[in-house]
DSSP file (Angstrom, degrees, kcal/mol; ACC not computed):
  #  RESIDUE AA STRUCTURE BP1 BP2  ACC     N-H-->O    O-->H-N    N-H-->O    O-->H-N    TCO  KAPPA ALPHA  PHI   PSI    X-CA   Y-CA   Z-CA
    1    1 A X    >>        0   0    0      0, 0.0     4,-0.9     0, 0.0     3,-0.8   0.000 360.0 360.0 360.0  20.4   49.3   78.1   58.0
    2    2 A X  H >>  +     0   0    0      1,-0.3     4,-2.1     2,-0.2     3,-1.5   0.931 360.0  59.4 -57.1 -41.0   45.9   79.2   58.8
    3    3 A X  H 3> S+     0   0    0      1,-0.3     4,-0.9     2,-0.2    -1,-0.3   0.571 101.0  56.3 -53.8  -0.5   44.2   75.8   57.7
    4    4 A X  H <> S+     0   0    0     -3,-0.8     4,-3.4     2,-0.2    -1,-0.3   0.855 111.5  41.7 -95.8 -42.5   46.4   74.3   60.3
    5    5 A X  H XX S+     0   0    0     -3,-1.5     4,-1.6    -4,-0.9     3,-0.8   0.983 113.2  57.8 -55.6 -86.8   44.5   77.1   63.0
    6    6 A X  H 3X S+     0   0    0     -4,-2.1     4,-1.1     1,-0.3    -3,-0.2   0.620 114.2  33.8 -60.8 -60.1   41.3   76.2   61.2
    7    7 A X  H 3X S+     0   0    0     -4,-0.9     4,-1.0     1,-0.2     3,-0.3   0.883 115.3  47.5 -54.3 -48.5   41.6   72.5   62.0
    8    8 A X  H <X S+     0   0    0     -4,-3.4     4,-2.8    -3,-0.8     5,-0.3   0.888 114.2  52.6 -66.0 -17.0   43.3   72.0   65.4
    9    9 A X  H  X S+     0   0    0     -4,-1.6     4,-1.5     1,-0.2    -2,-0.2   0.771 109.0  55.7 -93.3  -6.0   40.6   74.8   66.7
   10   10 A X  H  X S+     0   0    0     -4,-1.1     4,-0.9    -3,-0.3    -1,-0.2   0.710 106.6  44.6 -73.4 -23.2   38.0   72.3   65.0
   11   11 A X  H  X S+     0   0    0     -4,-1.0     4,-3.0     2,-0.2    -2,-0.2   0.898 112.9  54.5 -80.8 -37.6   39.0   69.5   67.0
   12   12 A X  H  X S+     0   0    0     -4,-2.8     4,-4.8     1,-0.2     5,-0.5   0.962 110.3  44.5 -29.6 -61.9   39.0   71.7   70.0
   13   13 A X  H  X S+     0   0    0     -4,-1.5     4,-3.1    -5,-0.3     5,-0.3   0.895 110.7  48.2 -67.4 -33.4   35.6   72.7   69.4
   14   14 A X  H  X S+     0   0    0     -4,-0.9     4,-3.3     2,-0.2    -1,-0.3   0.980 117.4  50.8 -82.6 -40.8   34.1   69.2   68.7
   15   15 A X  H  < S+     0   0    0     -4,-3.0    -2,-0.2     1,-0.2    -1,-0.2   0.900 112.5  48.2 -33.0 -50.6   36.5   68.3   72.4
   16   16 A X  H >X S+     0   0    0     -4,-4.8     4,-1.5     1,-0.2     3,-0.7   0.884 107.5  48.8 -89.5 -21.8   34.7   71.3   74.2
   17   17 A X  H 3X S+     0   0    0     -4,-3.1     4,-1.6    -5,-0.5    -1,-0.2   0.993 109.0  59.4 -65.5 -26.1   30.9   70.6   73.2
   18   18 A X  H 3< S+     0   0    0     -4,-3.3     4,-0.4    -5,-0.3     5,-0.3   0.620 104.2  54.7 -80.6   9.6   31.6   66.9   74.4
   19   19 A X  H <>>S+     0   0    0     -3,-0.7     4,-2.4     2,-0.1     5,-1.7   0.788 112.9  36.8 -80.4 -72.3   32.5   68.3   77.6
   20   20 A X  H  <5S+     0   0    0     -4,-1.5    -2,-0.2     3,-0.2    -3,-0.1   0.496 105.8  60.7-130.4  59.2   30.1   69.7   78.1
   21   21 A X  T  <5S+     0   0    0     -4,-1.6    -1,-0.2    -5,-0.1    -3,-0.2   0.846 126.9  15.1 -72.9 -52.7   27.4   67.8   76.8
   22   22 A X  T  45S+     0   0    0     -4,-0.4    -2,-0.2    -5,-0.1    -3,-0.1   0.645 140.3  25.9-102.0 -14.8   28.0   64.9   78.9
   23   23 A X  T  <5S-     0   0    0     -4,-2.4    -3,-0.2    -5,-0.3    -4,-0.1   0.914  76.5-143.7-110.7 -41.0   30.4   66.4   81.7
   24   24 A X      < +     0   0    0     -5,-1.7     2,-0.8     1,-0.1    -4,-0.2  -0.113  65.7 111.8 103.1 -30.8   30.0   70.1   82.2
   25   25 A X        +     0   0    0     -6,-0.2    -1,-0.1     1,-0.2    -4,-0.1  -0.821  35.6 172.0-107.8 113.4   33.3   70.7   82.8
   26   26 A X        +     0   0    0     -2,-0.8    -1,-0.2    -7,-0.1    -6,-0.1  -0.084  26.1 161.9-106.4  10.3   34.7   72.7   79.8
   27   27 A X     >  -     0   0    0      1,-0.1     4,-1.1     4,-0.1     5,-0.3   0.107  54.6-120.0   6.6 139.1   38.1   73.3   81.7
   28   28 A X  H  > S+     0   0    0      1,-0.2     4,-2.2     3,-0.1    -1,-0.1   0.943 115.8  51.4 -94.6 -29.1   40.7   74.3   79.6
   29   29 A X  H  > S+     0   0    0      2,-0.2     4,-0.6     1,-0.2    -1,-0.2   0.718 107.9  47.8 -61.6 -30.2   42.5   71.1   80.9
   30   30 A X  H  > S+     0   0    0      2,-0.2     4,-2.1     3,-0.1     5,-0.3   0.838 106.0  60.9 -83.5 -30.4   39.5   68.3   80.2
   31   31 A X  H >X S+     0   0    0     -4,-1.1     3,-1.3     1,-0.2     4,-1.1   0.917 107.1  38.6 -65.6 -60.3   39.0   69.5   76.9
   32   32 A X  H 3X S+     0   0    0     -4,-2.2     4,-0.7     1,-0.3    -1,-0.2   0.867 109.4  63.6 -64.6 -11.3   42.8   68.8   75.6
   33   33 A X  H >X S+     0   0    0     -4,-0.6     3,-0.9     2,-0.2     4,-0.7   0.997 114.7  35.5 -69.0 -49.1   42.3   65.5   77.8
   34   34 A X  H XX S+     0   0    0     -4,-2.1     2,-0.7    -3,-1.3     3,-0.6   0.975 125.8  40.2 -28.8 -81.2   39.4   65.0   74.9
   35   35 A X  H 3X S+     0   0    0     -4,-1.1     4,-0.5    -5,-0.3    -1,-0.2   0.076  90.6  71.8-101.6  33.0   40.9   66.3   72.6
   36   36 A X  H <X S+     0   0    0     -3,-0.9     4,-2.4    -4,-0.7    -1,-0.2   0.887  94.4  67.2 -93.8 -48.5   44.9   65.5   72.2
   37   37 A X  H <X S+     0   0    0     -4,-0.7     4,-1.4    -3,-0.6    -2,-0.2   0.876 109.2  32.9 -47.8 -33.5   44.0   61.8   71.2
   38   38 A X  H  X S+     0   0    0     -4,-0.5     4,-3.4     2,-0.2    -1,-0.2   0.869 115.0  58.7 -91.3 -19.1   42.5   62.8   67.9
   39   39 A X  H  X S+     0   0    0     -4,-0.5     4,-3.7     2,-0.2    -2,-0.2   0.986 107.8  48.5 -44.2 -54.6   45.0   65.7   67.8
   40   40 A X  H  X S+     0   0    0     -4,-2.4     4,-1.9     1,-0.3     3,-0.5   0.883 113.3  50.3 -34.8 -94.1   47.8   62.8   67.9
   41   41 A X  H  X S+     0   0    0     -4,-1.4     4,-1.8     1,-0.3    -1,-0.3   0.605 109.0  46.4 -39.2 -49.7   45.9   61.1   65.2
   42   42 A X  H  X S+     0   0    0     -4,-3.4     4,-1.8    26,-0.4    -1,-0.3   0.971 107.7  58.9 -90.3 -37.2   45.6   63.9   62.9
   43   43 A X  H  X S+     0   0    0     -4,-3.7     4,-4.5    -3,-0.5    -2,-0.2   0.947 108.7  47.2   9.7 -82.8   49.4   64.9   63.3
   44   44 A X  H >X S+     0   0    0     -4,-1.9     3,-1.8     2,-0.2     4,-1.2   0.959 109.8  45.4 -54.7 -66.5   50.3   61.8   62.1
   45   45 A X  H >X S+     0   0    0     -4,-1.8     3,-2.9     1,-0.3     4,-0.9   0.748 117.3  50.1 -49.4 -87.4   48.0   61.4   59.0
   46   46 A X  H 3X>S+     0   0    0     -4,-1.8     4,-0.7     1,-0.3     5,-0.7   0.646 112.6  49.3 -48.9 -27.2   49.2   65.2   58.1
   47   47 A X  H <<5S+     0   0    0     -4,-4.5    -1,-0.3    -3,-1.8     3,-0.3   0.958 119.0  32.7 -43.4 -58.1   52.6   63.8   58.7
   48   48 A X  H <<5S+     0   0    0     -3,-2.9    -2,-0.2    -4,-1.2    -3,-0.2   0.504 126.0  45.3-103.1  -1.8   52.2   60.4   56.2
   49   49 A X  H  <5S-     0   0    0     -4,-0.9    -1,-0.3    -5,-0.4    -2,-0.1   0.417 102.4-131.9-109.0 -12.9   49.6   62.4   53.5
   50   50 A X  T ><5 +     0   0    0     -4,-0.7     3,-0.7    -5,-0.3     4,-0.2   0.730  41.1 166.9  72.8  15.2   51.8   65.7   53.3
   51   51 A X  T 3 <S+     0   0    0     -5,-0.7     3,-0.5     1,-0.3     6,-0.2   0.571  76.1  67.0 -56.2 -17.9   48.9   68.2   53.9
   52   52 A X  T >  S+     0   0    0     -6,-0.5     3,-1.0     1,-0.2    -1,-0.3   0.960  98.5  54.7 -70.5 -55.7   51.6   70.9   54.5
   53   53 A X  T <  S+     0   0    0     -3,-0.7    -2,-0.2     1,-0.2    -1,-0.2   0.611 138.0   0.8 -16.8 -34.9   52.5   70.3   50.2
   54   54 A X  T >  S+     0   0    0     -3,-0.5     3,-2.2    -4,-0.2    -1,-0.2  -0.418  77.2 173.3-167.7  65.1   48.8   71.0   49.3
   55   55 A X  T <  S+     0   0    0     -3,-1.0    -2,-0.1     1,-0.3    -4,-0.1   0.757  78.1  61.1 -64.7 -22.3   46.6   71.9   52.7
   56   56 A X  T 3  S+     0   0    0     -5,-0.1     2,-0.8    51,-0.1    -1,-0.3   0.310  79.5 131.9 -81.8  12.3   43.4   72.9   50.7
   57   57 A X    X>  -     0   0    0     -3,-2.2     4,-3.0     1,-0.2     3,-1.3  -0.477  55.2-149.5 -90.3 121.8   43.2   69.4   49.3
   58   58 A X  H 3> S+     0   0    0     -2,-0.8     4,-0.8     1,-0.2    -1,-0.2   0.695 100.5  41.8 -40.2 -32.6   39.8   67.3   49.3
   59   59 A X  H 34 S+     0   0    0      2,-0.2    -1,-0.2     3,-0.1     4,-0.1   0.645 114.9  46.2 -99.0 -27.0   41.8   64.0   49.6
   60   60 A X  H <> S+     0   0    0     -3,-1.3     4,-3.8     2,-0.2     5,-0.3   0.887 113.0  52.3 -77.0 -41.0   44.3   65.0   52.0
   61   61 A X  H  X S+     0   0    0     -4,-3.0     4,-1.3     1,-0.3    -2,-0.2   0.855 107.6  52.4 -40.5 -54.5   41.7   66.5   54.0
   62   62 A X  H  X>S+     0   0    0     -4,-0.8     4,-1.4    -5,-0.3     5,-0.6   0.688 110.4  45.4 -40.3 -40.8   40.0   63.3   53.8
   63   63 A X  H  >5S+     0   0    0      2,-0.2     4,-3.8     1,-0.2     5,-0.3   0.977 113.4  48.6 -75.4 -44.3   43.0   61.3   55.1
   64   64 A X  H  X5S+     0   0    0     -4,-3.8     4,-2.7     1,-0.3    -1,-0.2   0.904 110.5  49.2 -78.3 -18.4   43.9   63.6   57.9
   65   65 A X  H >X5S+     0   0    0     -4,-1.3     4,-1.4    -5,-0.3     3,-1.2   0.992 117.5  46.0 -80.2 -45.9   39.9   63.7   59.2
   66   66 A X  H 3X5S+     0   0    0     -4,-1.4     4,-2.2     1,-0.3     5,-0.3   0.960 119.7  41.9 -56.6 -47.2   40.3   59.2   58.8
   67   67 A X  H 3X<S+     0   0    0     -4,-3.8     4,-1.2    -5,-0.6    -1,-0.3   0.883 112.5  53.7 -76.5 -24.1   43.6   59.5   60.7
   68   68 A X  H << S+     0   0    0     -4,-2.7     4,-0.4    -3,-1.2   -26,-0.4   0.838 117.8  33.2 -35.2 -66.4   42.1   62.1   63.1
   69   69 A X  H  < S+     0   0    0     -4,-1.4     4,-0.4     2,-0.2    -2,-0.2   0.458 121.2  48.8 -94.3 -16.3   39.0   59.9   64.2
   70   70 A X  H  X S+     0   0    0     -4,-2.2     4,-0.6    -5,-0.3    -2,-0.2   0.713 115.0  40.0-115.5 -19.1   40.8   56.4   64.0
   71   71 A X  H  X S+     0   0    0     -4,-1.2     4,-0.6    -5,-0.3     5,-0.2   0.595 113.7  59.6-101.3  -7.9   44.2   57.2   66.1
   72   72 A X  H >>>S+     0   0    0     -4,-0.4     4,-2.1     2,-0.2     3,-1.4   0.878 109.1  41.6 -61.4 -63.8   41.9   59.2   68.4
   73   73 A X  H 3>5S+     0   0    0     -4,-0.4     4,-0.7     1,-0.3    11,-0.2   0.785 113.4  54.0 -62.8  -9.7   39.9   56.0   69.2
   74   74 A X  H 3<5S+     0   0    0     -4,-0.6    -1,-0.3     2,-0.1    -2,-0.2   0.464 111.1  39.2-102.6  30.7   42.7   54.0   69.4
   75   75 A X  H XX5S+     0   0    0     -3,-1.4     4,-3.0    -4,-0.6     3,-2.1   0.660 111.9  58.7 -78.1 -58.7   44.7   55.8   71.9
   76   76 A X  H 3X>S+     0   0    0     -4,-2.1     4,-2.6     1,-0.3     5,-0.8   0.913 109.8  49.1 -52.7 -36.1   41.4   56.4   73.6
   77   77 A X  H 3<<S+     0   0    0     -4,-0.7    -1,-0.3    -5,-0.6     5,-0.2   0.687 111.3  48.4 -72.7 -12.1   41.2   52.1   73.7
   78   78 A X  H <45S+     0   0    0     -3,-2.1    -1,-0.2     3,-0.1    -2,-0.2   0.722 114.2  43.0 -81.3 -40.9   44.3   51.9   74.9
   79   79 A X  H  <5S+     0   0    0     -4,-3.0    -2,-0.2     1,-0.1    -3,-0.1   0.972 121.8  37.7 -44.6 -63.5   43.7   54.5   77.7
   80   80 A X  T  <5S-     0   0    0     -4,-2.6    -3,-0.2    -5,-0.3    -1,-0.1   0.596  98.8-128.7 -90.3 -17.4   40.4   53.3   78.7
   81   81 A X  S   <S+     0   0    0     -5,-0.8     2,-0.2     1,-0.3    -4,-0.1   0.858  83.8  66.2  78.4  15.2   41.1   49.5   78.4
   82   82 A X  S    S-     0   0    0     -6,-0.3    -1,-0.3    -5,-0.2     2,-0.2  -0.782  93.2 -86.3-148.2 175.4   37.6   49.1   76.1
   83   83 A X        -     0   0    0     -2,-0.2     2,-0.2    -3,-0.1     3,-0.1  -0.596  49.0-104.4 -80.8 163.4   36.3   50.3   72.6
   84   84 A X        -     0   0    0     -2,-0.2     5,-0.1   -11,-0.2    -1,-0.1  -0.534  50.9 -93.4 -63.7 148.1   34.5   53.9   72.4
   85   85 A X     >  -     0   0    0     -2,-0.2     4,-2.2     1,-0.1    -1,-0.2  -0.227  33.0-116.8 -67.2 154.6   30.8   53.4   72.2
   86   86 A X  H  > S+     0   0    0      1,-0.2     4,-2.2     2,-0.2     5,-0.1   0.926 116.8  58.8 -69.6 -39.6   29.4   53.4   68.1
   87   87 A X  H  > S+     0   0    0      1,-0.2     4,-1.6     2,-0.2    -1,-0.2   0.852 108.8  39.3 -77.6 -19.4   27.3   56.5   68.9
   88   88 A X  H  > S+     0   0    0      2,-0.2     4,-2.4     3,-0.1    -2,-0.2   0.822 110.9  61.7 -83.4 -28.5   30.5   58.5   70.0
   89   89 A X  H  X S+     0   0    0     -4,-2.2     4,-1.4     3,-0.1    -2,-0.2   0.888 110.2  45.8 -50.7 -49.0   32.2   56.7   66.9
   90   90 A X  H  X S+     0   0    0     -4,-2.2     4,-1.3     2,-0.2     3,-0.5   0.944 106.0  47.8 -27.4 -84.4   29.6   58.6   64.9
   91   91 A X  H  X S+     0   0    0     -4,-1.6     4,-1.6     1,-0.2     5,-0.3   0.903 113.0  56.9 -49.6 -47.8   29.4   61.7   65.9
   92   92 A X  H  X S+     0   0    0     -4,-2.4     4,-1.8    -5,-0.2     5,-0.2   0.871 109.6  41.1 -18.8 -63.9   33.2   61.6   65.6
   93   93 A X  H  X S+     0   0    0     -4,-1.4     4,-2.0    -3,-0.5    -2,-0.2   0.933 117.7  52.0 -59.6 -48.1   33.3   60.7   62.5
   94   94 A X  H >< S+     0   0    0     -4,-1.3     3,-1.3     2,-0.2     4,-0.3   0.935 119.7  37.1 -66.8 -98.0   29.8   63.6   61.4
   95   95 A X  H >X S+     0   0    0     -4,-1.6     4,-2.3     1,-0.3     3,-1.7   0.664 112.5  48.3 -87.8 -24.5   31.4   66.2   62.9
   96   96 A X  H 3X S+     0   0    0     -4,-1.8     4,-2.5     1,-0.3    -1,-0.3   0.861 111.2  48.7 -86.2   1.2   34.6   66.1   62.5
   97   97 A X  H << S+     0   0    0     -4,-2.0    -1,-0.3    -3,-1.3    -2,-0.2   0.380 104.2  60.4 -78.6  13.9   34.7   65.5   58.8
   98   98 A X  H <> S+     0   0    0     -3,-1.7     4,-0.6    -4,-0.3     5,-0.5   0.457 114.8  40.8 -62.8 -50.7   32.1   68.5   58.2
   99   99 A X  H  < S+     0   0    0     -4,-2.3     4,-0.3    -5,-0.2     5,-0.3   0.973 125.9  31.1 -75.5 -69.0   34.8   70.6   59.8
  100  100 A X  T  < S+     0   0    0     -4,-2.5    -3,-0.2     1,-0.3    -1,-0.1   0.723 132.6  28.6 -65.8 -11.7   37.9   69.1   58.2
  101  101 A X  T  > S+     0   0    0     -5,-0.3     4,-1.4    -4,-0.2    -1,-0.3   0.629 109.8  67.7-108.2 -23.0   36.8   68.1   55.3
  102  102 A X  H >X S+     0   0    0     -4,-0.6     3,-2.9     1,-0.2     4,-0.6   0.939  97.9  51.7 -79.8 -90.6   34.0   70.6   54.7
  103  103 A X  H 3> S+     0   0    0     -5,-0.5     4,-2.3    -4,-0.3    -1,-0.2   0.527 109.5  53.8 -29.7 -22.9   36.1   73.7   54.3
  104  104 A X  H 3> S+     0   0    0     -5,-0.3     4,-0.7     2,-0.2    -1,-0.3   0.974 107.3  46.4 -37.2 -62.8   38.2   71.8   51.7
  105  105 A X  H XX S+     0   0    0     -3,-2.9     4,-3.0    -4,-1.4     3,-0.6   0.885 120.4  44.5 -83.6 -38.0   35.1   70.7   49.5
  106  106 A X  H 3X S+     0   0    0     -4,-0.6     4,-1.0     1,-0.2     5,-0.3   0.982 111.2  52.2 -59.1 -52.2   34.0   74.9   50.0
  107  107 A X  H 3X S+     0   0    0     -4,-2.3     4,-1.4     1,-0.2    -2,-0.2   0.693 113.5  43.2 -27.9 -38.7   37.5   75.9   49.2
  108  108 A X  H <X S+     0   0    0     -4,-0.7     4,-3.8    -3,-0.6     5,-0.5   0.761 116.0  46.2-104.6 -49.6   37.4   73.6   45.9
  109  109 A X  H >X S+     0   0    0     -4,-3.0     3,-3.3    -5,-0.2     4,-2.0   0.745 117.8  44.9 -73.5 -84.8   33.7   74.8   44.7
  110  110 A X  H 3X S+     0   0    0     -4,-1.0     4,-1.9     1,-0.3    -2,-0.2   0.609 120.3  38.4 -42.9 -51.7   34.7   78.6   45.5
  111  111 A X  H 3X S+     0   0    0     -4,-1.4     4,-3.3    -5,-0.3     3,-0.3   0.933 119.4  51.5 -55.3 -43.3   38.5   78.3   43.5
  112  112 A X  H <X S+     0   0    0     -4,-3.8     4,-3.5    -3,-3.3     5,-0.2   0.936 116.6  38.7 -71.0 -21.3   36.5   75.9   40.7
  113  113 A X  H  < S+     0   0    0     -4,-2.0    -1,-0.3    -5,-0.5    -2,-0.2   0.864 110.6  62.0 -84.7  -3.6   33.7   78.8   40.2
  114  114 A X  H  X S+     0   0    0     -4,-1.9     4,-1.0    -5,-0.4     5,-0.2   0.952 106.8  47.8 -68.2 -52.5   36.6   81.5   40.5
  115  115 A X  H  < S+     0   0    0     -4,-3.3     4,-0.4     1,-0.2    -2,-0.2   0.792 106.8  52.0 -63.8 -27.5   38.0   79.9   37.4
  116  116 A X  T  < S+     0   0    0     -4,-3.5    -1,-0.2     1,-0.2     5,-0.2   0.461 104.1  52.7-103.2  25.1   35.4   79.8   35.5
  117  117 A X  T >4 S+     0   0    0     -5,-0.2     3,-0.8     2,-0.1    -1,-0.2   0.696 106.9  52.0-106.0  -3.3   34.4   82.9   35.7
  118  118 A X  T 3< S+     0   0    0     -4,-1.0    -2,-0.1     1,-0.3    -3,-0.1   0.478 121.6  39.0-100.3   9.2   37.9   84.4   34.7
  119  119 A X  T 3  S-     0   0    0     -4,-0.4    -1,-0.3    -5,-0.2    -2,-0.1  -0.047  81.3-169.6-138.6  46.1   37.6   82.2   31.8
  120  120 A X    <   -     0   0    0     -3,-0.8    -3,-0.1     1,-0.0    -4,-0.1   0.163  36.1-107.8  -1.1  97.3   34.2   82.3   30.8
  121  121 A X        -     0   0    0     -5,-0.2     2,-0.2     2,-0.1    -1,-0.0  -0.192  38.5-105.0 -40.1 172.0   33.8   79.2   28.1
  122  122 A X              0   0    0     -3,-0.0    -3,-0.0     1,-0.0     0, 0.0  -0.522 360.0 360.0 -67.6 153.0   33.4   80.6   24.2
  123  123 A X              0   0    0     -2,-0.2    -2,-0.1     0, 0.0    -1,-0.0   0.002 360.0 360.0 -90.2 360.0   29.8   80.3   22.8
């Protein structure tokens, strides 16, 4: 269950730089206020995609980072009574798909070049 480590401590991390970049306060309690909504979000999507069945998978990966960034912003719209601003929608999206999804797509090149070197084609 490390990919499970490897993700929530990526939502963490994208929580605690927006602390403090715009607040300061890197608390251990403002970050999870940041960062539970998109936890919530990616829960579910690992729930309704099945990422425990196949956790290295590019597509699932894909789904959980969608479900990640889109039930975080709507819990956060429910909270806050508005939409998030488009430049926080952004970044959202940038970094955390480069974290959830990016160790996937490395996971997938290292496994594809593992196999072919332990099967070298014939000449």
């Amino acid at each position: 269950m490390g990919w499970l480590l490897v993700d929530v401590v990526w939502i963490l991390v994208f929580a605690l730089l927006g602390r403090e970049s715009h607040e300061g306060d890197t608390a251990a309690l403002a970050v999870l206020g940041v960062a539970w909504p998109f936890l919530a979000g990616y829960a579910a999507a690992a729930l309704v995609v099945g990422l425990r069945r196949s956790p290295r998978s590019v597509a699932r990966g894909s789904a959980v980072w969608l479900g990640a960034v889109a039930g975080g912003m709507a819990i956060r719209t429910v909270l806050e009574g508005r939409l998030p601003e488009t430049a926080f929608i952004v970044v959202a999206l940038a970094f955390l798909g480069a974290g959830l999804v990016g160790w996937r797509v490395v996971a997938a090149l290292v496994a594809r070049r593992r196999r072919a070197v332990a099967r070298p084609d014939e000449a």
